[in-house]
DRENTORKOL-3810 file (N, C-alpha, C; in nm, 4 decimals):
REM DRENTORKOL-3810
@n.u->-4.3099; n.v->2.3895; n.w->-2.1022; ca.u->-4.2382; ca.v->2.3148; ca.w->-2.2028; c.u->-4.3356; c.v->2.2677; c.w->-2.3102
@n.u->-4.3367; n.v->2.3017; n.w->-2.3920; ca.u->-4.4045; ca.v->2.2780; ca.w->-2.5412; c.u->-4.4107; c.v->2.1610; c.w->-2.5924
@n.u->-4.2394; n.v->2.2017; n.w->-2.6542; ca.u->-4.1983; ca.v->2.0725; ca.w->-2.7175; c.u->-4.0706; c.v->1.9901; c.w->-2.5997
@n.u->-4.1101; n.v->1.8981; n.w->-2.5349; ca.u->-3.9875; ca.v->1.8376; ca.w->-2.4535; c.u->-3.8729; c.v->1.7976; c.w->-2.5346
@n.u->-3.7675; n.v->1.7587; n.w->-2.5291; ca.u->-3.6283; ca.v->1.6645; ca.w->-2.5972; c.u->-3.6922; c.v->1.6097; c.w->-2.6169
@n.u->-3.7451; n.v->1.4957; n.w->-2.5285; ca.u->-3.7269; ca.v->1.3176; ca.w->-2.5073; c.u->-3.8694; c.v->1.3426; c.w->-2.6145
@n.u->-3.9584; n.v->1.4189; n.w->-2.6155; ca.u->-4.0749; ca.v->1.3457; ca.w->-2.7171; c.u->-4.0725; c.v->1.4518; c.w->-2.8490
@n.u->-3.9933; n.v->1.4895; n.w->-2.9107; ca.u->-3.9320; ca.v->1.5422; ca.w->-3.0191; c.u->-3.8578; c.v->1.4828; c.w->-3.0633
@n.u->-3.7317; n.v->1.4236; n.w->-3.0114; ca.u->-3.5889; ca.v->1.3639; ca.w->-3.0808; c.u->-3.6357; c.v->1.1985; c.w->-3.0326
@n.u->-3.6795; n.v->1.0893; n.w->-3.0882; ca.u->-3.6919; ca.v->1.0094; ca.w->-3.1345; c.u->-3.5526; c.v->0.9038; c.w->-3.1794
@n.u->-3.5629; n.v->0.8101; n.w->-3.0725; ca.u->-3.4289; ca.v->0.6892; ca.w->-3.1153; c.u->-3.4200; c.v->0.6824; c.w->-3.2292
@n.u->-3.2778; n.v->0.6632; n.w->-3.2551; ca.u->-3.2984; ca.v->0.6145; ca.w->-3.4308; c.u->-3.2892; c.v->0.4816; c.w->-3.4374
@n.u->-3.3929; n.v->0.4377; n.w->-3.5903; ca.u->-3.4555; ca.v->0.2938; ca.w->-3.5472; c.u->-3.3065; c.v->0.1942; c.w->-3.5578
@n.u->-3.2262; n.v->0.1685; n.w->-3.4863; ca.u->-3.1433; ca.v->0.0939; ca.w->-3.5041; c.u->-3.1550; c.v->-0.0712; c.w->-3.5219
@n.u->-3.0752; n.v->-0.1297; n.w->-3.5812; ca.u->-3.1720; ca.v->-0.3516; ca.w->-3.5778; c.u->-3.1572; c.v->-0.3388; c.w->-3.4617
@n.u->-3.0715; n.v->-0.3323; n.w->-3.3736; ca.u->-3.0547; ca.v->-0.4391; ca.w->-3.2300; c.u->-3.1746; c.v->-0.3653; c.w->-3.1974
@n.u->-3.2739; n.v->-0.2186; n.w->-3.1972; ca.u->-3.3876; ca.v->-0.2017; ca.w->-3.1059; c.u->-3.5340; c.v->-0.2813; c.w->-3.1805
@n.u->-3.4875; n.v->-0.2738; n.w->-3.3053; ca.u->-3.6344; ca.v->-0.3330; ca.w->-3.3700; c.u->-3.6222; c.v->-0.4964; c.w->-3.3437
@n.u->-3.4895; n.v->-0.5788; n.w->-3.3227; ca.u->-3.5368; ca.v->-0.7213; ca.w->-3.2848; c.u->-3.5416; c.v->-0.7579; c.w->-3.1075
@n.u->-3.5243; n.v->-0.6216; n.w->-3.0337; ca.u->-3.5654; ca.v->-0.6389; ca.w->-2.9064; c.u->-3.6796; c.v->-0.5333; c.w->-2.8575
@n.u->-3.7564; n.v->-0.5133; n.w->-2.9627; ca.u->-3.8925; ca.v->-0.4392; ca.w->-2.9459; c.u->-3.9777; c.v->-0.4634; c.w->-2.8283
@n.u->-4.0134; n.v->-0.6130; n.w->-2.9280; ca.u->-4.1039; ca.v->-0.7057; ca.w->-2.8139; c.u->-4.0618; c.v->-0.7971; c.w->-2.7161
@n.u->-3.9436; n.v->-0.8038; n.w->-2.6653; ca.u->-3.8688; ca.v->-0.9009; ca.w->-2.5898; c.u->-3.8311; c.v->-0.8400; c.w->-2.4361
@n.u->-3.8218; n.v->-0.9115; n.w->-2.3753; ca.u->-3.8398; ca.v->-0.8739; ca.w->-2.2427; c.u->-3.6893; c.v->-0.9078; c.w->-2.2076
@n.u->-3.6025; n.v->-0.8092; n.w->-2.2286; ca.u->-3.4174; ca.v->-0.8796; ca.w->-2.2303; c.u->-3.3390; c.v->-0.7925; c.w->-2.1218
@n.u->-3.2285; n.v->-0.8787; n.w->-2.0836; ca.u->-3.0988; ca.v->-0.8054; ca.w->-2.0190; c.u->-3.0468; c.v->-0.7430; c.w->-2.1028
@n.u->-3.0261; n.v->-0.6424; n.w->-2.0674; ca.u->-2.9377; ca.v->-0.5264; ca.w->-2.1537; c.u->-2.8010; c.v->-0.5298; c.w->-2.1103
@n.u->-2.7971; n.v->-0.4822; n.w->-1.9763; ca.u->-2.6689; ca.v->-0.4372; ca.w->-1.8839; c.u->-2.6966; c.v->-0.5062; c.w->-1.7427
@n.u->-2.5678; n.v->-0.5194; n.w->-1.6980; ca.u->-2.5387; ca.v->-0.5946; ca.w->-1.5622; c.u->-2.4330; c.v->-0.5009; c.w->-1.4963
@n.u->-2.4644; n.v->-0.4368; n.w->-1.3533; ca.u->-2.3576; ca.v->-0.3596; ca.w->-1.3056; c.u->-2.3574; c.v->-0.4701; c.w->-1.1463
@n.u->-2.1652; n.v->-0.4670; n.w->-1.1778; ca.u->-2.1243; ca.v->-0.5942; ca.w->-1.0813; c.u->-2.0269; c.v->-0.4836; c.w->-0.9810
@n.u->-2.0411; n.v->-0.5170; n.w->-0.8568; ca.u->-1.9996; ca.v->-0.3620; ca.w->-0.7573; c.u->-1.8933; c.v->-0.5148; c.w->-0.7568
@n.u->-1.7464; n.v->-0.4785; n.w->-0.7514; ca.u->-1.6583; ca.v->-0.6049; ca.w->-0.7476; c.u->-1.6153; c.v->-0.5388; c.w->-0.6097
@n.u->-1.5837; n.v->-0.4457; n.w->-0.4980; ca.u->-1.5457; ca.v->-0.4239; ca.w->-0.4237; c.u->-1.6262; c.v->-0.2992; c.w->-0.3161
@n.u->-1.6257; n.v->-0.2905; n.w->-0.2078; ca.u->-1.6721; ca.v->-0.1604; ca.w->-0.1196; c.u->-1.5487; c.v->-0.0967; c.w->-0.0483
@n.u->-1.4284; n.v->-0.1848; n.w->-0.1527; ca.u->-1.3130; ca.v->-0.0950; ca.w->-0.0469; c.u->-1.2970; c.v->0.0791; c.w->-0.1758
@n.u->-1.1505; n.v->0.1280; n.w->-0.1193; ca.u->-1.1173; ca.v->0.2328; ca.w->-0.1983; c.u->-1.0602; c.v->0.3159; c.w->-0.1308
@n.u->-0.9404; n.v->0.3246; n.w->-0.2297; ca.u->-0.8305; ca.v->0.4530; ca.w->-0.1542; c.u->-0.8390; c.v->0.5948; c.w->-0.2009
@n.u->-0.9547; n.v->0.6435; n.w->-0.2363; ca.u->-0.9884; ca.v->0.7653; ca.w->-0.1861; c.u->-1.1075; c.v->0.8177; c.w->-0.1005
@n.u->-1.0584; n.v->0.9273; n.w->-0.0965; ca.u->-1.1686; ca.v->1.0175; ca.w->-0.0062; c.u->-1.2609; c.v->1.0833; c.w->-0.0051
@n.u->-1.3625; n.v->1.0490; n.w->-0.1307; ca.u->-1.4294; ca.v->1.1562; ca.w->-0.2294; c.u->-1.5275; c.v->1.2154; c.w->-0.1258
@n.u->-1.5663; n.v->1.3629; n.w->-0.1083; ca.u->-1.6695; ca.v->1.3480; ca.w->-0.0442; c.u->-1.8224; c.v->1.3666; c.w->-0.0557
@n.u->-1.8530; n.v->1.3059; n.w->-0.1796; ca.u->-1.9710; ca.v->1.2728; ca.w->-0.2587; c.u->-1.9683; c.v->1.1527; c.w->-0.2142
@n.u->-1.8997; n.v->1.0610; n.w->-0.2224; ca.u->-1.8967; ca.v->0.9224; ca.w->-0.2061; c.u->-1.9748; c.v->0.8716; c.w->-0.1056
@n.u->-2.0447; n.v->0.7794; n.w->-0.0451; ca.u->-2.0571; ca.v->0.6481; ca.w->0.0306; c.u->-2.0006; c.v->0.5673; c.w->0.0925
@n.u->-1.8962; n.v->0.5522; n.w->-0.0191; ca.u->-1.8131; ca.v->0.4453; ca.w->-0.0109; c.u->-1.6942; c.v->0.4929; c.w->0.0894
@n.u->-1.6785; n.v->0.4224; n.w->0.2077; ca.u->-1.5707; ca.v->0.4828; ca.w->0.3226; c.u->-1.4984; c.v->0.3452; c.w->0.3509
@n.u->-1.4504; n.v->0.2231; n.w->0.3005; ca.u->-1.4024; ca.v->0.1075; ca.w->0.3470; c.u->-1.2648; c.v->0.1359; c.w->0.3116
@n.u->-1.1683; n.v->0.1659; n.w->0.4080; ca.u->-1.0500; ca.v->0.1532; ca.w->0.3859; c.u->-0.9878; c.v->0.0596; c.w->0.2150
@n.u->-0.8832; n.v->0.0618; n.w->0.1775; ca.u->-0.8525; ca.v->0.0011; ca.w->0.0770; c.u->-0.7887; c.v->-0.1176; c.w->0.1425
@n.u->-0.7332; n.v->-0.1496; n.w->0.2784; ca.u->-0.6903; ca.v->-0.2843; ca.w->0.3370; c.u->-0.7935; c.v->-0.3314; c.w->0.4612
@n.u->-0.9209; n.v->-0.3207; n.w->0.4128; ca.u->-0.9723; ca.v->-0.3546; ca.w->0.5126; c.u->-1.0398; c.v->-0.4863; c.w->0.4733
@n.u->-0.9578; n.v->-0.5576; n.w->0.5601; ca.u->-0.9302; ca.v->-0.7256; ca.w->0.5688; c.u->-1.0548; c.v->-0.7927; c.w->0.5945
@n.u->-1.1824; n.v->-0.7442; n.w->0.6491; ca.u->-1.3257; ca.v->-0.8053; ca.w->0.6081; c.u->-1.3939; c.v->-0.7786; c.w->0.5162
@n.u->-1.3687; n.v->-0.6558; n.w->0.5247; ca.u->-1.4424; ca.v->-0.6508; ca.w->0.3376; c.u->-1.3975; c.v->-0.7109; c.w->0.2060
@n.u->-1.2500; n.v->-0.7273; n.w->0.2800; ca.u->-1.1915; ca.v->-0.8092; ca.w->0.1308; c.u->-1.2534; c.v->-0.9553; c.w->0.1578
@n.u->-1.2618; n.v->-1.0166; n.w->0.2525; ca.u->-1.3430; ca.v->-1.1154; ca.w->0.2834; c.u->-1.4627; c.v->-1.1729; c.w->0.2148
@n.u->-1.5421; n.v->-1.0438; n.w->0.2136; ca.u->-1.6810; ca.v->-1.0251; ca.w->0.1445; c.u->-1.6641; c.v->-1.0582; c.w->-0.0016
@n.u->-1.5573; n.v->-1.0208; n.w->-0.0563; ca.u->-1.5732; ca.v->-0.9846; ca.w->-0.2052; c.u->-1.5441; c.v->-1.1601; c.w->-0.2837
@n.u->-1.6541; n.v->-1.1462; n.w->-0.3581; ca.u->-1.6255; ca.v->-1.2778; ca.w->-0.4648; c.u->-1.4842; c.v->-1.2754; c.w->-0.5690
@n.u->-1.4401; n.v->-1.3939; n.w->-0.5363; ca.u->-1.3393; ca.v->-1.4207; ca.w->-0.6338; c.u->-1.3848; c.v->-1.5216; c.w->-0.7608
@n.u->-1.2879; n.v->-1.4365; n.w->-0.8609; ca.u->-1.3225; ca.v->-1.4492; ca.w->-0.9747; c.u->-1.3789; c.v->-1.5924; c.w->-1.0337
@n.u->-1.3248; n.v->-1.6562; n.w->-0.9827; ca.u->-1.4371; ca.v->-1.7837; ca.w->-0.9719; c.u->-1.5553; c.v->-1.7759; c.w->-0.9304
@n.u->-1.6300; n.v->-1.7284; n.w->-0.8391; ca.u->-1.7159; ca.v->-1.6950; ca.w->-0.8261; c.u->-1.8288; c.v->-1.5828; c.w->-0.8856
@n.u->-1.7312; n.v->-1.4807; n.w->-0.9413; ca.u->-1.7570; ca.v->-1.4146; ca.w->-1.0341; c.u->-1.8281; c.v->-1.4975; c.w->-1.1871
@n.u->-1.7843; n.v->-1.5668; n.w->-1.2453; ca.u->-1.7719; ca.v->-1.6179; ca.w->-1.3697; c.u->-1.8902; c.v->-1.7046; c.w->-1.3872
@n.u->-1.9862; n.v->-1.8066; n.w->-1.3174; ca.u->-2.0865; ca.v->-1.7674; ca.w->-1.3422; c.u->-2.2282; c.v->-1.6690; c.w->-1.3363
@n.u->-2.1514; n.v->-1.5800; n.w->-1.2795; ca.u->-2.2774; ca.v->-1.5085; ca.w->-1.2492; c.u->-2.2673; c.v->-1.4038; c.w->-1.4017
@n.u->-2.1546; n.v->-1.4010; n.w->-1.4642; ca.u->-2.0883; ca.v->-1.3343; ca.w->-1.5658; c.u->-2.1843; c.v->-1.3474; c.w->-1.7148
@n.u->-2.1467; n.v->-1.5220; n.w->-1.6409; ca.u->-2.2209; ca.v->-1.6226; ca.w->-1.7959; c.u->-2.3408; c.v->-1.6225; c.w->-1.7792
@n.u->-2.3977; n.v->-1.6142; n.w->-1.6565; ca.u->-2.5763; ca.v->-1.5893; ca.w->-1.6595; c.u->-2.5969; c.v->-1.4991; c.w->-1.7231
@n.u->-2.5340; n.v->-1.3417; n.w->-1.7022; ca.u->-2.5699; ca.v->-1.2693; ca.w->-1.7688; c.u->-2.5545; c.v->-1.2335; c.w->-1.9072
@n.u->-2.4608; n.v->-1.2951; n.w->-1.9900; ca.u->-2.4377; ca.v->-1.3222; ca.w->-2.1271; c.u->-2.5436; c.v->-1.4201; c.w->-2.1788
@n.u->-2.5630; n.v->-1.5455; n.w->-2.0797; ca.u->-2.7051; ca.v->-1.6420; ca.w->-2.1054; c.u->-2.8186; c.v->-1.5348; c.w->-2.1536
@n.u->-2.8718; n.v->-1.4471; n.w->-2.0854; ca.u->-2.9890; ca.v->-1.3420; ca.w->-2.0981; c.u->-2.9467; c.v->-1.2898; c.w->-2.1361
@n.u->-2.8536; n.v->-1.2372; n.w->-2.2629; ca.u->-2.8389; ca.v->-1.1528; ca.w->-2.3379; c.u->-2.7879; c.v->-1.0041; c.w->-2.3365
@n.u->-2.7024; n.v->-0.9854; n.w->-2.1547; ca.u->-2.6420; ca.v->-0.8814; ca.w->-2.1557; c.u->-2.5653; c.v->-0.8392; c.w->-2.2661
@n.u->-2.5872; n.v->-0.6973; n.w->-2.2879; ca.u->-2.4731; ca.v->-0.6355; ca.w->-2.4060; c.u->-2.3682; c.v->-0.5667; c.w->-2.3247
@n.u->-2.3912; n.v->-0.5254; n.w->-2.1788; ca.u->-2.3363; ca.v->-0.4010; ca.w->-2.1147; c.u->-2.2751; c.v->-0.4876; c.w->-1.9781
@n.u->-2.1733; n.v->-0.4684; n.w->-1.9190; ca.u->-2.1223; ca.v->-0.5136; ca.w->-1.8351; c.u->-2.0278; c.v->-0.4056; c.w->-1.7509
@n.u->-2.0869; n.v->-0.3541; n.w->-1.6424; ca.u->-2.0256; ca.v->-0.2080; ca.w->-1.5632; c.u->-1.9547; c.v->-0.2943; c.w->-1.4526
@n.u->-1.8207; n.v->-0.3043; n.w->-1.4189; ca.u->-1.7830; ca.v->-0.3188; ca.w->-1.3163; c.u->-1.7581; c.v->-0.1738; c.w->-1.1812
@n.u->-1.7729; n.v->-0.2010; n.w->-1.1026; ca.u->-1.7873; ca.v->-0.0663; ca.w->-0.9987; c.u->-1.7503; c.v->-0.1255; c.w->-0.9036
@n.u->-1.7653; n.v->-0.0529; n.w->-0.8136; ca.u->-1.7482; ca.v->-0.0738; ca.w->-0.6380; c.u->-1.7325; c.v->0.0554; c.w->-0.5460
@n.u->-1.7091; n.v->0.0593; n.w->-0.4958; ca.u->-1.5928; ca.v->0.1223; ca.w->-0.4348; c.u->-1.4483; c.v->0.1496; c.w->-0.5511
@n.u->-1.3809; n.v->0.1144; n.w->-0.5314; ca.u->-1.2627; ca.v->0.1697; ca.w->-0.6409; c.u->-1.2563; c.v->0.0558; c.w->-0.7038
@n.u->-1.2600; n.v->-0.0542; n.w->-0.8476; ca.u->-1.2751; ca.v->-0.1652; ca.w->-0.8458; c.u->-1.1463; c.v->-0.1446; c.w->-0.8505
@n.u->-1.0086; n.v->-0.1078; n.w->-0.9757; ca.u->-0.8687; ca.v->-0.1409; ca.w->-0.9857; c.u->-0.8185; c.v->-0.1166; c.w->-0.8653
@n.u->-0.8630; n.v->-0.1331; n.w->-0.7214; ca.u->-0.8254; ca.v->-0.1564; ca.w->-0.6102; c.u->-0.7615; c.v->-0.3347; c.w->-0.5902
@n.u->-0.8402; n.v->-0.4196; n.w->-0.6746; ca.u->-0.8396; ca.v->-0.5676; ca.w->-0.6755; c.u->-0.7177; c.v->-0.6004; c.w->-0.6928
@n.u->-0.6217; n.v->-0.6932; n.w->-0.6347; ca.u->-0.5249; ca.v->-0.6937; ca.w->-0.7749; c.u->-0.5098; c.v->-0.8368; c.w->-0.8943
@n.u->-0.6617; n.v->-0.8658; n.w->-0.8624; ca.u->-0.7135; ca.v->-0.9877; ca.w->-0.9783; c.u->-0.7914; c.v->-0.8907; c.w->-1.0602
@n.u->-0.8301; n.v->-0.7704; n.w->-1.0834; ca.u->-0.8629; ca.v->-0.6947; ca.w->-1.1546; c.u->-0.8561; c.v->-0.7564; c.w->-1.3006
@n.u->-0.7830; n.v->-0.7649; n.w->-1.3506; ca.u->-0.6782; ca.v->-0.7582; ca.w->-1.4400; c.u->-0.7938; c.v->-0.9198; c.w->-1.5201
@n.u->-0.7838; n.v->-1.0448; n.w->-1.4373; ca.u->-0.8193; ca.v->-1.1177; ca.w->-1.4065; c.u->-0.9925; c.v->-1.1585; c.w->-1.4517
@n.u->-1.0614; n.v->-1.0544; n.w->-1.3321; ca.u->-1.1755; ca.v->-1.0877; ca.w->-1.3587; c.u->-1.2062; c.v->-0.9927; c.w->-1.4853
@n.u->-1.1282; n.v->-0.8508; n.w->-1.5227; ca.u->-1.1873; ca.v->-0.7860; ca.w->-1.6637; c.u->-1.1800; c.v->-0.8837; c.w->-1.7864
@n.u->-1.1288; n.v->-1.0164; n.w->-1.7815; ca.u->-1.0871; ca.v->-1.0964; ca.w->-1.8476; c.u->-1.2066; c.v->-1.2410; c.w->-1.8937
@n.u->-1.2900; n.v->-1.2128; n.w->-1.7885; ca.u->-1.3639; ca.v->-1.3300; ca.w->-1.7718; c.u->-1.4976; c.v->-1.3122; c.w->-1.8659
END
């Protein structure tokens, strides 16, 4: 390889990268909101039934969610990935995409 992509094609200088050059910042926050999920992928990991009544146990409610939300808006997250297992499995979904 000669010329690679990555050291040929060059970010374009956008503001938000030139005033977080020198700054040591949160970008993105990925929040796994669940380990359940009603499918069967078989790439997946993820094997927790979609009614399985301890894992729903496990999972923070959206109250609990909400500061950990605002911490990350505190540090300057731009990016916020919700995941899990299947997250629109929740049915506060709706709820915490809100917070």
């Amino acid at each position: 390889m000669n010329n690679p992509y990555f050291l040929s094609n060059k970010l374009a200088r956008l503001p938000l990268w030139e005033k977080l050059k020198n700054q040591r910042r949160l970008l993105s926050v990925e929040i796994e909101l669940t380990a359940r999920c009603n499918n069967r992928c078989r790439h997946c990991y993820v094997n927790l039934p979609a009614r399985d009544d301890a894992a729903m146990k496990k999972e923070l409610s959206p109250e609990e969610l909400q500061p950990i939300v605002a911490e990350a808006v505190d540090r300057g997250a731009l990016w916020c990935l919700l995941t899990g297992g299947e997250p629109l499995i929740r049915k506060d979904f709706s709820e915490i995409y809100l917070i």
